[in-house]
Each structure stands twice: as structure tokens, then as C-alpha cells.
PyMOL Python script that loads the backbone (N, CA, C, O; Angstrom):
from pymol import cmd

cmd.read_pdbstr("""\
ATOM      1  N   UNK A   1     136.251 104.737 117.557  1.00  0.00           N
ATOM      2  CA  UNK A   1     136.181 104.074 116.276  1.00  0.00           C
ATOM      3  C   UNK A   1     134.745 104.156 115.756  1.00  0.00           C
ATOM      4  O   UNK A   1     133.842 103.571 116.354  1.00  0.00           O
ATOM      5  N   UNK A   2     134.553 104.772 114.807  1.00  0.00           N
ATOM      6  CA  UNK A   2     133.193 104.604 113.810  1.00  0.00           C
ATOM      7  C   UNK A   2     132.731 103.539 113.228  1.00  0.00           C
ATOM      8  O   UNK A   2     133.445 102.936 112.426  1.00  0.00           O
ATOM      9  N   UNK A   3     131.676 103.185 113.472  1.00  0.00           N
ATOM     10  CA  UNK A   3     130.830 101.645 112.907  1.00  0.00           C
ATOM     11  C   UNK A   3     130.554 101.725 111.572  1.00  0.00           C
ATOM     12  O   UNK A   3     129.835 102.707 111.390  1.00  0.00           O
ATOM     13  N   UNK A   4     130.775 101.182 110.613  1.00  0.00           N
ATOM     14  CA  UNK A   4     130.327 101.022 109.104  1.00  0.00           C
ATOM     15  C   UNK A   4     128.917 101.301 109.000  1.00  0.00           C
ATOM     16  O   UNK A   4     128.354 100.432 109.665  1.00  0.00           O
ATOM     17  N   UNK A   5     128.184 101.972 108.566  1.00  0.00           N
ATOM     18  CA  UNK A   5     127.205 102.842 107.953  1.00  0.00           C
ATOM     19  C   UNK A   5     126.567 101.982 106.444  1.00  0.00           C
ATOM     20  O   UNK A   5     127.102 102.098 105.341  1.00  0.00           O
ATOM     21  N   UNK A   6     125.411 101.190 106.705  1.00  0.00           N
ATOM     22  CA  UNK A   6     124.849 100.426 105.597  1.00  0.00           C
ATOM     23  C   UNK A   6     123.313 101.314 104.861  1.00  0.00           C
ATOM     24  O   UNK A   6     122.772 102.168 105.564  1.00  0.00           O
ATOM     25  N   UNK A   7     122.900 101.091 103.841  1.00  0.00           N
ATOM     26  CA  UNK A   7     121.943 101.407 103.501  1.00  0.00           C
ATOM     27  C   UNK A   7     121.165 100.144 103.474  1.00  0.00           C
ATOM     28  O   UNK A   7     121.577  98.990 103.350  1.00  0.00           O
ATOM     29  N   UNK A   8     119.612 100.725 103.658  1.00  0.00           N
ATOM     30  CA  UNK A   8     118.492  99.649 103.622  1.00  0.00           C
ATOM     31  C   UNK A   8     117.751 100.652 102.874  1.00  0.00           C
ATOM     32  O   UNK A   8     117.864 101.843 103.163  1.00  0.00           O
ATOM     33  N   UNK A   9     116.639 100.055 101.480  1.00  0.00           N
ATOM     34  CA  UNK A   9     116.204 100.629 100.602  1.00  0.00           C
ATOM     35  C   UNK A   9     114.559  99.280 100.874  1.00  0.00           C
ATOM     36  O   UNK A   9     114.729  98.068 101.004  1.00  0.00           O
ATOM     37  N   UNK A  10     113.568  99.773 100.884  1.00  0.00           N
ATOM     38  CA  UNK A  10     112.283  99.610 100.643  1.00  0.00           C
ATOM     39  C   UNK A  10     111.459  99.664  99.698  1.00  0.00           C
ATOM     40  O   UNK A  10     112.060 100.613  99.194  1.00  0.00           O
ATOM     41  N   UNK A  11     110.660  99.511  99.031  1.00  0.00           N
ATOM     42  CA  UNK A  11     109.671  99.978  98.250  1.00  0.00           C
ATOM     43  C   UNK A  11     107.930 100.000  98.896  1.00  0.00           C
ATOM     44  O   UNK A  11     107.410  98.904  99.105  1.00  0.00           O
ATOM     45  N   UNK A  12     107.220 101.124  99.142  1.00  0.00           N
ATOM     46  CA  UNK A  12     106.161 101.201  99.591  1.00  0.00           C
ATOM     47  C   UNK A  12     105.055 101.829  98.595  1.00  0.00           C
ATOM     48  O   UNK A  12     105.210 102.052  97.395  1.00  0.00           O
ATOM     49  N   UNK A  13     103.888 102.064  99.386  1.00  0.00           N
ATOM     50  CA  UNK A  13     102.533 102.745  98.764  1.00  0.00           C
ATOM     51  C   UNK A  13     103.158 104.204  99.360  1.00  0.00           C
ATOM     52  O   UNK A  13     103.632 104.318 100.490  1.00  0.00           O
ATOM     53  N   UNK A  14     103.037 105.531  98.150  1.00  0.00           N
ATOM     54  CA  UNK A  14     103.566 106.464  98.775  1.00  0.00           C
ATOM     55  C   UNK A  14     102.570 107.090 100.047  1.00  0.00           C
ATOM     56  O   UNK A  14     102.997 107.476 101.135  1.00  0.00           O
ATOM     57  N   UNK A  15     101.118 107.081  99.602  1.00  0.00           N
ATOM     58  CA  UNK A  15     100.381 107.568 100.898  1.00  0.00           C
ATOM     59  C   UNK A  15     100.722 106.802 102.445  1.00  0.00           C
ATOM     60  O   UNK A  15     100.416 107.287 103.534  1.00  0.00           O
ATOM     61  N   UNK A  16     101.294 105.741 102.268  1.00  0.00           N
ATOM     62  CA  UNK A  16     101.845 105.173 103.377  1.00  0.00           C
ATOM     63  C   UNK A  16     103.190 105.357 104.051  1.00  0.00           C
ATOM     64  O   UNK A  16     103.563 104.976 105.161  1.00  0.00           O
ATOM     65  N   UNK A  17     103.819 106.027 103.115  1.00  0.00           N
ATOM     66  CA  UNK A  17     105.177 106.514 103.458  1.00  0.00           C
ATOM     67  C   UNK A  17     105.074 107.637 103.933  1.00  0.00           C
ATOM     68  O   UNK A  17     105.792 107.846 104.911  1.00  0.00           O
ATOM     69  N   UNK A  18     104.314 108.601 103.535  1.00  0.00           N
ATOM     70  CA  UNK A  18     103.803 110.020 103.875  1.00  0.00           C
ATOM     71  C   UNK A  18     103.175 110.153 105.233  1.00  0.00           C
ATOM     72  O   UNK A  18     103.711 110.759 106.162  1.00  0.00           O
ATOM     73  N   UNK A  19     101.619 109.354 105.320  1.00  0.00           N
ATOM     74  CA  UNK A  19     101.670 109.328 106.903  1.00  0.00           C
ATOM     75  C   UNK A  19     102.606 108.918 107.479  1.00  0.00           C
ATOM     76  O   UNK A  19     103.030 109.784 108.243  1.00  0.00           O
ATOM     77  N   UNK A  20     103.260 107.872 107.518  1.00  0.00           N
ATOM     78  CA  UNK A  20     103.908 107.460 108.671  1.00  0.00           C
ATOM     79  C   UNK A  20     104.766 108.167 109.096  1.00  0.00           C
ATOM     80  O   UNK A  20     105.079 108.194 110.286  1.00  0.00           O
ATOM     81  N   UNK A  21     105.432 109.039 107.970  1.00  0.00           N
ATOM     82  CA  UNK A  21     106.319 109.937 108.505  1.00  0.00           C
ATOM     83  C   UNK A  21     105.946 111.157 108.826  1.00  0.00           C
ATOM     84  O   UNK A  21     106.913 111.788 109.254  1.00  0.00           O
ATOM     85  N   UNK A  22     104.990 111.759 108.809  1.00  0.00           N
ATOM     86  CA  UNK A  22     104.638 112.609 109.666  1.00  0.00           C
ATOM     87  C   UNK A  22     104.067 111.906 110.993  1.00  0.00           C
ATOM     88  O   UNK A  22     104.280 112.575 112.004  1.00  0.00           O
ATOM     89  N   UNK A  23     103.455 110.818 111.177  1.00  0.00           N
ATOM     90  CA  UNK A  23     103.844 110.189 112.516  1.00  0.00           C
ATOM     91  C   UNK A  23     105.132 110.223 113.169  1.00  0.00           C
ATOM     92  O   UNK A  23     105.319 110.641 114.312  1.00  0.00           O
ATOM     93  N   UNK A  24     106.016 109.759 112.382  1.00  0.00           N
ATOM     94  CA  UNK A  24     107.424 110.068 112.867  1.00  0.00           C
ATOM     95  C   UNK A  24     107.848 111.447 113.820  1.00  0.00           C
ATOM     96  O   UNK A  24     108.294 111.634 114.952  1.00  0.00           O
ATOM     97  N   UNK A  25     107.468 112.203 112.764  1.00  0.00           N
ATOM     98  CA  UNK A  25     108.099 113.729 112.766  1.00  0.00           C
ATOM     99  C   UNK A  25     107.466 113.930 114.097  1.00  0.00           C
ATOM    100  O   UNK A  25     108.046 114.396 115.078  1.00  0.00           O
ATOM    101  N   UNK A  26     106.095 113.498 114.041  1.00  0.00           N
ATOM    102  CA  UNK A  26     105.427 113.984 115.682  1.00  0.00           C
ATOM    103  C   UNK A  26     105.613 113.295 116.948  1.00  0.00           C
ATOM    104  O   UNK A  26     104.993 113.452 118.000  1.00  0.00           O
ATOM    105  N   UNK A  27     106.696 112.403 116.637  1.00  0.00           N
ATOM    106  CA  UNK A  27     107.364 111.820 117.310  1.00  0.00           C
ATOM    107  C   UNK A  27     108.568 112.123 118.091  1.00  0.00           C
ATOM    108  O   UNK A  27     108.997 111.679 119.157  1.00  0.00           O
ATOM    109  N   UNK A  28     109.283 113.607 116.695  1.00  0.00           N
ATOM    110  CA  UNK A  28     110.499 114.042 117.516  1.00  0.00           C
ATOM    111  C   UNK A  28     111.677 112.960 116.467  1.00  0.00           C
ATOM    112  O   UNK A  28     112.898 113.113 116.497  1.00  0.00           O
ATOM    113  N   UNK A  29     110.920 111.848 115.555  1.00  0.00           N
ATOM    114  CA  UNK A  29     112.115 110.464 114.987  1.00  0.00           C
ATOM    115  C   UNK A  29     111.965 111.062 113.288  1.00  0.00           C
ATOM    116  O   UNK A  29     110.882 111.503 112.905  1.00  0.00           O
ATOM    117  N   UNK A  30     112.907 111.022 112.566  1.00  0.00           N
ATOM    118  CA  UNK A  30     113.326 110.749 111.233  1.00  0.00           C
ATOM    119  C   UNK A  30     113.088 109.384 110.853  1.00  0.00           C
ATOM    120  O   UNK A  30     113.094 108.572 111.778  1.00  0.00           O
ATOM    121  N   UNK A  31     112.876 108.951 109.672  1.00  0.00           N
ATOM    122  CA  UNK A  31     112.536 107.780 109.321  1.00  0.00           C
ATOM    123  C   UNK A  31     113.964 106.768 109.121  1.00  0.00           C
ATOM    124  O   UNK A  31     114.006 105.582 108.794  1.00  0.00           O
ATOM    125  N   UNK A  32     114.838 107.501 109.375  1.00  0.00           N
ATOM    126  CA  UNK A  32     116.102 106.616 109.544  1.00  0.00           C
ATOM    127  C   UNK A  32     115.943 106.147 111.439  1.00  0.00           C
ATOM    128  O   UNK A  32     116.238 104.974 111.666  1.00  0.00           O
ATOM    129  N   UNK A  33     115.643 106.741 112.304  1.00  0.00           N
ATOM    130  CA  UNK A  33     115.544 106.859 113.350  1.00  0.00           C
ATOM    131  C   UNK A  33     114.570 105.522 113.681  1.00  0.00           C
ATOM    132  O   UNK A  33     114.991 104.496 114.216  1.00  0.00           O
ATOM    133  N   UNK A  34     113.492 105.699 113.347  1.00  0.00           N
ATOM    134  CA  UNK A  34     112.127 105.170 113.618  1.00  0.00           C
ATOM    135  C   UNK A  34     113.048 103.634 112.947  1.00  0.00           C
ATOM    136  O   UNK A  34     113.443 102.750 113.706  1.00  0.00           O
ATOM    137  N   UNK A  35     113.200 103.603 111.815  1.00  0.00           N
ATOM    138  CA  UNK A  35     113.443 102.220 111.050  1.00  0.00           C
ATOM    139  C   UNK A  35     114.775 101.528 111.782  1.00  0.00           C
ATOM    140  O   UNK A  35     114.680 100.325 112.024  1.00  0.00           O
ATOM    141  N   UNK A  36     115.703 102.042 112.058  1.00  0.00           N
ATOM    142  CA  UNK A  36     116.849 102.005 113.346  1.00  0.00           C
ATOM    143  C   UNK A  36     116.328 100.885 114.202  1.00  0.00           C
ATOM    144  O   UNK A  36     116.573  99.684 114.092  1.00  0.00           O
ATOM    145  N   UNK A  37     115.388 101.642 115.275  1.00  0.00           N
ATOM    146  CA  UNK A  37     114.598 101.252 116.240  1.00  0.00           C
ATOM    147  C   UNK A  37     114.092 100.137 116.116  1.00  0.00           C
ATOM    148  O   UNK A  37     114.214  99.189 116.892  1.00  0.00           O
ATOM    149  N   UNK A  38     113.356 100.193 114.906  1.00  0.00           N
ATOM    150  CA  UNK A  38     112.489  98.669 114.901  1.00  0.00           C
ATOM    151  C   UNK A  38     113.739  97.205 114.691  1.00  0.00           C
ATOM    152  O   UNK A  38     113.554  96.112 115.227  1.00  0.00           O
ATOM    153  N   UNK A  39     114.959  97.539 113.806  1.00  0.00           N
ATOM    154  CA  UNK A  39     115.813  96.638 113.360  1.00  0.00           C
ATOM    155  C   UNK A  39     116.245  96.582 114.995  1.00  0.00           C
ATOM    156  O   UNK A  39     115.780  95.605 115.582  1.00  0.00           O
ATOM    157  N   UNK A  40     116.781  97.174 115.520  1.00  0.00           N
ATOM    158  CA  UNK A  40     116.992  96.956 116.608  1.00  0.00           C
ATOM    159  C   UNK A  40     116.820  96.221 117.647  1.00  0.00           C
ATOM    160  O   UNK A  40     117.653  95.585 118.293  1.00  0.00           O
ATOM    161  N   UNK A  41     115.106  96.388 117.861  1.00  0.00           N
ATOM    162  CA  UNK A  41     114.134  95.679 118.598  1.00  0.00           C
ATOM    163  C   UNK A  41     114.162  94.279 118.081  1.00  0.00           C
ATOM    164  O   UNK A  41     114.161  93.332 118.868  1.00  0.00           O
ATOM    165  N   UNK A  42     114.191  94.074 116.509  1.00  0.00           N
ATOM    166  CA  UNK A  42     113.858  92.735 116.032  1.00  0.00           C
ATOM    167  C   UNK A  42     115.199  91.914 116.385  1.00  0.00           C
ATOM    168  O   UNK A  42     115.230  90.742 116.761  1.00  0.00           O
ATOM    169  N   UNK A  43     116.358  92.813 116.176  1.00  0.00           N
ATOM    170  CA  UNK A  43     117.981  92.094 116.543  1.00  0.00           C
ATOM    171  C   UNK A  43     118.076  91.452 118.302  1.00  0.00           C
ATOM    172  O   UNK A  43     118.370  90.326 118.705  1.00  0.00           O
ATOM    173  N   UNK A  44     117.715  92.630 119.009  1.00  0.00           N
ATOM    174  CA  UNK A  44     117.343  92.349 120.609  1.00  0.00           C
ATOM    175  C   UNK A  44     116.512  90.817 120.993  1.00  0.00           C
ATOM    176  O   UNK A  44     116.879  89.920 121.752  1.00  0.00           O
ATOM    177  N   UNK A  45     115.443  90.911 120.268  1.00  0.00           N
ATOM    178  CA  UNK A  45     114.322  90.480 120.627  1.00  0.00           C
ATOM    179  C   UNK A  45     114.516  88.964 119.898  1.00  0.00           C
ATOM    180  O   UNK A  45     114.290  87.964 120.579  1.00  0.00           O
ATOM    181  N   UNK A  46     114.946  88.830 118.476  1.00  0.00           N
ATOM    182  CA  UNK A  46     114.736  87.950 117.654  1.00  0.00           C
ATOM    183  C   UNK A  46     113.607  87.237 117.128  1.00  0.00           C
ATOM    184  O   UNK A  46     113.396  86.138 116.617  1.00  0.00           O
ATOM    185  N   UNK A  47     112.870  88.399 117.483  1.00  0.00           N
ATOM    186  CA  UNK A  47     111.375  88.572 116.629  1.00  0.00           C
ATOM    187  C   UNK A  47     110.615  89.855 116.111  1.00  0.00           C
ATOM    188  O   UNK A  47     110.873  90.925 116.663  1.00  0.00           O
ATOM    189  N   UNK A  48     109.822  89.819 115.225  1.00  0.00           N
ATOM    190  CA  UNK A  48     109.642  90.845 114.991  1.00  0.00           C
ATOM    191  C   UNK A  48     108.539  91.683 116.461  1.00  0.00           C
ATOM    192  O   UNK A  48     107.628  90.983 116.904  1.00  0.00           O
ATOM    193  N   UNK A  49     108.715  92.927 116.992  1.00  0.00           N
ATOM    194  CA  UNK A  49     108.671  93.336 117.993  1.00  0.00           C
ATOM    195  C   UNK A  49     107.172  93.401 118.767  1.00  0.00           C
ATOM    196  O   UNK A  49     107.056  93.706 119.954  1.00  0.00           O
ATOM    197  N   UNK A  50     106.107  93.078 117.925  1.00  0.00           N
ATOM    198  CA  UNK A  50     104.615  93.292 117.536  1.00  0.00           C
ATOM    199  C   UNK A  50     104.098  92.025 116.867  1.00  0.00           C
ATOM    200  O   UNK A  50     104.666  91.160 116.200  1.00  0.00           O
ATOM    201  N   UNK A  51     103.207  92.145 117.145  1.00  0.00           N
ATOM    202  CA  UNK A  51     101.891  90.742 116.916  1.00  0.00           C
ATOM    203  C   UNK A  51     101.328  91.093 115.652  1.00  0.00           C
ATOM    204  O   UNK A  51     100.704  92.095 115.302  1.00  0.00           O
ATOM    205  N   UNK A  52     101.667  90.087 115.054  1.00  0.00           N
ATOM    206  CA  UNK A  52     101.014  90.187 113.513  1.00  0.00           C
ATOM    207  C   UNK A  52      99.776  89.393 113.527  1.00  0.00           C
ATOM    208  O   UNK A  52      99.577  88.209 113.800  1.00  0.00           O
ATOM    209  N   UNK A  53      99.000  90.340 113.167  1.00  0.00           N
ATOM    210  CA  UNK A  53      97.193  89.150 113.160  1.00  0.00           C
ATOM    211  C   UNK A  53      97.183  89.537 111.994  1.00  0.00           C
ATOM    212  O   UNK A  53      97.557  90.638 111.591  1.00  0.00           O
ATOM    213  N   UNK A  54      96.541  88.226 111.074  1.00  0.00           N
ATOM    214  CA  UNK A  54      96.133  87.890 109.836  1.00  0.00           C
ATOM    215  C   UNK A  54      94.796  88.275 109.813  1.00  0.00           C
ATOM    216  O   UNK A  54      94.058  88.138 110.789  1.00  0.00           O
ATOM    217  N   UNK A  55      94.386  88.833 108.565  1.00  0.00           N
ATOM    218  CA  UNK A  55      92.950  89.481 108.280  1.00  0.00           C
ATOM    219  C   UNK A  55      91.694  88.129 108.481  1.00  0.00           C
ATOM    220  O   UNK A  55      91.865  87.044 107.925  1.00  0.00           O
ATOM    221  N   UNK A  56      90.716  88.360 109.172  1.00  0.00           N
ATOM    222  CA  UNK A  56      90.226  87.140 109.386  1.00  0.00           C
ATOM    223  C   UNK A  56      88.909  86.740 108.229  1.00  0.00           C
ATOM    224  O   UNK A  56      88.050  85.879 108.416  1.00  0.00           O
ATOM    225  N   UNK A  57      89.083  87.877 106.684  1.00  0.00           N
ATOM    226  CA  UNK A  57      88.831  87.654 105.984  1.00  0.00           C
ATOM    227  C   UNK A  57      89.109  85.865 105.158  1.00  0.00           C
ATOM    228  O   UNK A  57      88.307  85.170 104.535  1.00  0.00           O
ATOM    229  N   UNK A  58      90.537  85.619 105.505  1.00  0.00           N
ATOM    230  CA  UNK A  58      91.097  84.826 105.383  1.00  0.00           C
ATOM    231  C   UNK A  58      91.207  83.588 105.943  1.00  0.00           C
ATOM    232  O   UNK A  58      91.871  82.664 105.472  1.00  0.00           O
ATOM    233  N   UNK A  59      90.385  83.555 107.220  1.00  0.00           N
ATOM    234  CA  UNK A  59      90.472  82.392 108.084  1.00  0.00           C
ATOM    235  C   UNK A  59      90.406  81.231 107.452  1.00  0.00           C
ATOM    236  O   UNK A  59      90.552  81.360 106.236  1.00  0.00           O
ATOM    237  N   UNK A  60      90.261  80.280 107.771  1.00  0.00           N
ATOM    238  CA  UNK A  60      90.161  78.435 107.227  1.00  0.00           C
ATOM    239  C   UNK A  60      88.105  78.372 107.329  1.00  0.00           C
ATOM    240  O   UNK A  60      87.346  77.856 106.509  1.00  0.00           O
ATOM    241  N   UNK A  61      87.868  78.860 108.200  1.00  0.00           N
ATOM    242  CA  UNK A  61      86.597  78.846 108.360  1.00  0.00           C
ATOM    243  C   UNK A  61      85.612  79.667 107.536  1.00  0.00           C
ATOM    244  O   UNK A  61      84.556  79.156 107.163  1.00  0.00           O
ATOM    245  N   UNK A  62      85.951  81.006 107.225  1.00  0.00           N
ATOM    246  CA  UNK A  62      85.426  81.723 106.123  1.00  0.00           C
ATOM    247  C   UNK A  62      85.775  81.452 104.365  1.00  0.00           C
ATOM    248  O   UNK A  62      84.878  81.609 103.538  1.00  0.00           O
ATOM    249  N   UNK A  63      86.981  81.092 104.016  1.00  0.00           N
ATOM    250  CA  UNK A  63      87.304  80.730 103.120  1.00  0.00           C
ATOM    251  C   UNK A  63      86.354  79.529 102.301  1.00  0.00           C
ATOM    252  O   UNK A  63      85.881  79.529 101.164  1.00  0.00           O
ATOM    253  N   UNK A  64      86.293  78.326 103.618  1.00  0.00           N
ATOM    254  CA  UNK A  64      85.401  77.366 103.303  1.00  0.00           C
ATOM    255  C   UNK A  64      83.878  77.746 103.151  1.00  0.00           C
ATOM    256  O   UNK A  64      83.095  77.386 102.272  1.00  0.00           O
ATOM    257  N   UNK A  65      83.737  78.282 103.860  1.00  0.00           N
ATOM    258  CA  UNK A  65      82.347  79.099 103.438  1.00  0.00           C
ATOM    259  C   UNK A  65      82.271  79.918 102.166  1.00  0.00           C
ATOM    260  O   UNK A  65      81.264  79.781 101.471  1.00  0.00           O
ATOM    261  N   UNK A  66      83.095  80.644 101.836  1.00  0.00           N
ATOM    262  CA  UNK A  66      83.050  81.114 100.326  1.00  0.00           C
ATOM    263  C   UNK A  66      83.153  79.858  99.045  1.00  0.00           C
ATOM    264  O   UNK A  66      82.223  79.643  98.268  1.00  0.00           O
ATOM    265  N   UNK A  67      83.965  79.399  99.031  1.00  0.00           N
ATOM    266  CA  UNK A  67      84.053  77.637  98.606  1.00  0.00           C
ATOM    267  C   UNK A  67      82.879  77.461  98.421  1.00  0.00           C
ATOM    268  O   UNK A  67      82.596  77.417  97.224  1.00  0.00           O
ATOM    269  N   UNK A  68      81.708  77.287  99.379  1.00  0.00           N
ATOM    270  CA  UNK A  68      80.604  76.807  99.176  1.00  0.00           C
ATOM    271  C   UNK A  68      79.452  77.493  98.649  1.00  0.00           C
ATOM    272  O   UNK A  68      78.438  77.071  98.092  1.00  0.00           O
ATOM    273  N   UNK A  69      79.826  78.592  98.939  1.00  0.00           N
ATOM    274  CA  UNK A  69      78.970  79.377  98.537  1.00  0.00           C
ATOM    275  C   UNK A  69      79.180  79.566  96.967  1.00  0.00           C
ATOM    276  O   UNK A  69      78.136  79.589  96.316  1.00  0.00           O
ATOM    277  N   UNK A  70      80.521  79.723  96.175  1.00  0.00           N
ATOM    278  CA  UNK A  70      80.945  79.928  94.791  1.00  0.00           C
ATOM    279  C   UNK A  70      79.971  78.709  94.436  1.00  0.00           C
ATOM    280  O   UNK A  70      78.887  78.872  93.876  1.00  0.00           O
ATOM    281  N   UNK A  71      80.590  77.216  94.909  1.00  0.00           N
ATOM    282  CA  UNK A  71      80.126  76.251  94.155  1.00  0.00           C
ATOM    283  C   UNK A  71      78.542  76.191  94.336  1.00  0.00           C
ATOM    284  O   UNK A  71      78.088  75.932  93.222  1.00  0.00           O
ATOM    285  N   UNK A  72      77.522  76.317  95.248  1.00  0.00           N
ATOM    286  CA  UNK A  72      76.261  76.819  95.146  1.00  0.00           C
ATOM    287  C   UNK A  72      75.632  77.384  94.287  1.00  0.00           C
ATOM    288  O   UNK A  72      74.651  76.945  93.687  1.00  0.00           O
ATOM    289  N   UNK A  73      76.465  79.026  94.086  1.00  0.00           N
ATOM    290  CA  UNK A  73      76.110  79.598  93.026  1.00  0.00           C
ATOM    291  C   UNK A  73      76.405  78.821  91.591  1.00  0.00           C
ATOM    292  O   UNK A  73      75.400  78.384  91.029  1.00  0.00           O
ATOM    293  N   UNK A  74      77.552  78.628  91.007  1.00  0.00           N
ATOM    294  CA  UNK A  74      77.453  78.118  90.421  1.00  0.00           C
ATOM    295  C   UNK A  74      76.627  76.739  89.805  1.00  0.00           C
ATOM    296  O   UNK A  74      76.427  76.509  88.612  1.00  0.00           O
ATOM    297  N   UNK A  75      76.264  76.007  90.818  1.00  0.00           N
ATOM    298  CA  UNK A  75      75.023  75.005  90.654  1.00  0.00           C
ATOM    299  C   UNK A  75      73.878  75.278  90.442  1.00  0.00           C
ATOM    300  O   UNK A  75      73.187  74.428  89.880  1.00  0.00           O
ATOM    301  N   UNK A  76      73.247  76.657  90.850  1.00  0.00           N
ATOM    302  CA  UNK A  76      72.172  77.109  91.216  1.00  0.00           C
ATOM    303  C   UNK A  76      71.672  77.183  91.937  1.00  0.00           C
ATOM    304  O   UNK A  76      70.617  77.815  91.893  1.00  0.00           O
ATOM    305  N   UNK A  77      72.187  76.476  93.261  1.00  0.00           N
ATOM    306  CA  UNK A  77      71.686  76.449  94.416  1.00  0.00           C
ATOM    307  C   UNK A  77      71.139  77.983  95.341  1.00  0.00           C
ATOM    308  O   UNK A  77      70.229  78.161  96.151  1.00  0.00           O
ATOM    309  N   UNK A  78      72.350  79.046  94.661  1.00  0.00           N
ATOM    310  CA  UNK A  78      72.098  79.739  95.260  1.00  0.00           C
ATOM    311  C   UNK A  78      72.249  81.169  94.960  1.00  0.00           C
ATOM    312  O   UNK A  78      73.440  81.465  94.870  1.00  0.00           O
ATOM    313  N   UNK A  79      71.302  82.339  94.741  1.00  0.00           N
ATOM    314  CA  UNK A  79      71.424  83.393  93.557  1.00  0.00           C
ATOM    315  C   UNK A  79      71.781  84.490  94.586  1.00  0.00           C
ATOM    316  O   UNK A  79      72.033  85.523  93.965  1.00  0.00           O
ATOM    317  N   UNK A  80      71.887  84.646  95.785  1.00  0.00           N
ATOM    318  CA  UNK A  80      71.958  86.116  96.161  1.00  0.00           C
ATOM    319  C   UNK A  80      73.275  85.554  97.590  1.00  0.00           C
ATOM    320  O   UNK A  80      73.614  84.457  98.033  1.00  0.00           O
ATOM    321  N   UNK A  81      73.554  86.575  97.803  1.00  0.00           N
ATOM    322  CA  UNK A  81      74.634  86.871  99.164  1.00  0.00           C
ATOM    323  C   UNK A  81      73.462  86.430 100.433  1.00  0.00           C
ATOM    324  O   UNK A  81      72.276  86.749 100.354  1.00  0.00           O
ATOM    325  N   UNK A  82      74.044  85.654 101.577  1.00  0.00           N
ATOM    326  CA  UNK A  82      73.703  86.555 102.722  1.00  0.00           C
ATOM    327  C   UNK A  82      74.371  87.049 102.928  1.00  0.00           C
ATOM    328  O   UNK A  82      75.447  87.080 102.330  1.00  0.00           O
ATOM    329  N   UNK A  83      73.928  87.942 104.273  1.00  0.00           N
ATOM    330  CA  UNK A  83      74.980  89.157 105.209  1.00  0.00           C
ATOM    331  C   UNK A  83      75.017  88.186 106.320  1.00  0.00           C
ATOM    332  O   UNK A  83      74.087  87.412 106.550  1.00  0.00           O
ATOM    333  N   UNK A  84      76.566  88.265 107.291  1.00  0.00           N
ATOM    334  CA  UNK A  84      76.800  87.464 107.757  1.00  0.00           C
ATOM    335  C   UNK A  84      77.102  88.465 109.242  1.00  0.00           C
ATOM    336  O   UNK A  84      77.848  89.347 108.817  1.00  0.00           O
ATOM    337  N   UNK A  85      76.904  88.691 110.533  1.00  0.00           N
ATOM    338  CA  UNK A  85      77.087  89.795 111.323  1.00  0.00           C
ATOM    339  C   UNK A  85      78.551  88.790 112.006  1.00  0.00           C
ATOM    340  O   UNK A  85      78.743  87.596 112.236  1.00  0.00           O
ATOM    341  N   UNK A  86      79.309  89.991 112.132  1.00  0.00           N
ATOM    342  CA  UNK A  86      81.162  89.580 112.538  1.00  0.00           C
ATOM    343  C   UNK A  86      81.034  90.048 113.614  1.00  0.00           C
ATOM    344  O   UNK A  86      80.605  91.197 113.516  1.00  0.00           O
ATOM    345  N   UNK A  87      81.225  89.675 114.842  1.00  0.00           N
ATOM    346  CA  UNK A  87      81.601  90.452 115.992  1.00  0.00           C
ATOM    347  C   UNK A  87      83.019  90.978 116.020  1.00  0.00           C
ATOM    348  O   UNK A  87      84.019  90.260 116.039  1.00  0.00           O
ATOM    349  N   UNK A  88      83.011  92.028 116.023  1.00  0.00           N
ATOM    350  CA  UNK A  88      84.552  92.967 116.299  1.00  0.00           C
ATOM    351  C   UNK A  88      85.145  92.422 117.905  1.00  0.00           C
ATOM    352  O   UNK A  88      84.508  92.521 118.954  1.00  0.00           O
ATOM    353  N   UNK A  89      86.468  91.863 117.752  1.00  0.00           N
ATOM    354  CA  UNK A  89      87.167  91.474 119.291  1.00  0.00           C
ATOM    355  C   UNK A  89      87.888  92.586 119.602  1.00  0.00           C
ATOM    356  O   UNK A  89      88.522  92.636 120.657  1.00  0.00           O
TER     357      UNK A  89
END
""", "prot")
cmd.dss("prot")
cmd.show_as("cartoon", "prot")
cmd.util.cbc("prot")
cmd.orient("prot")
């Protein structure tokens, strides 16, 4: 017996669709293949299969620091940037 056959439709950045699928291809996977896989993993698993880290542009701690820094500038407190050194983890 044959399983019902659904479509799933996306919208992406095309340079991102392009690499990845030649990642694919050098993989030996079609992008029906590769996208298969991951639904799969997430159905198995009941999560998505990979660790999502948030840009730490965004943190609670940097944010507030921009906060202060806008309202600074804007007061006058404060006319130029520092540079701030990030350690890479």
C-alpha cells in the first residue's frame, strides 16, 4: 500500500537555497531528501534536531548597554562609540 504524498512549500533567500543545495548534492541527498530527514528527526525526536543559539548581539546584557549608550548620546553625555573586545566561545 502507498502512503499519501504531501507537499511542503517554503519561501527563502535564493543564495541560501543555492548553497545548501549544492551541499546537498555533495551529499549524495536532493532537497526533498535532506528536508524528509530533518521532518523526520523533528517527528522522532519531538524537537527540533539541533541547538538553536540566539545571536548574542541580542543578549539582555548588551541590549541594556546600547539603551544606555543611545540615551547618553542623546543627553550628551556621550559623542563617540567605544570598541568593546567579545571573546569568541
Amino acid at each position: 500500500m502507498s502512503k499519501a504524498i504531501a507537499v511542503a512549500s517554503a519561501k527563502m533567500d535564493k543564495d541560501l537555497k543555492e548553497n545548501t543545495e549544492r551541499i546537498f548534492k555533495s551529499m549524495g541527498l536532493t532537497a526533498t531528501t535532506a528536508i524528509t530527514l530533518f521532518y523526520k528527526a523533528v517527528s522522532m525526536q519531538n524537537k527540533i534536531p539541533f541547538e538553536i543559539v540566539g545571536d548574542p548581539f541580542y543578549s539582555p546584557e548588551n541590549l541594556k548597554r546600547l539603551d544606555k549608550a543611545i540615551k547618553d548620546i542623546e543627553e550628551g553625555r556621550l559623542t563617540k562609540h567605544e570598541l568593546i573586545e567579545v571573546d569568541d566561545e
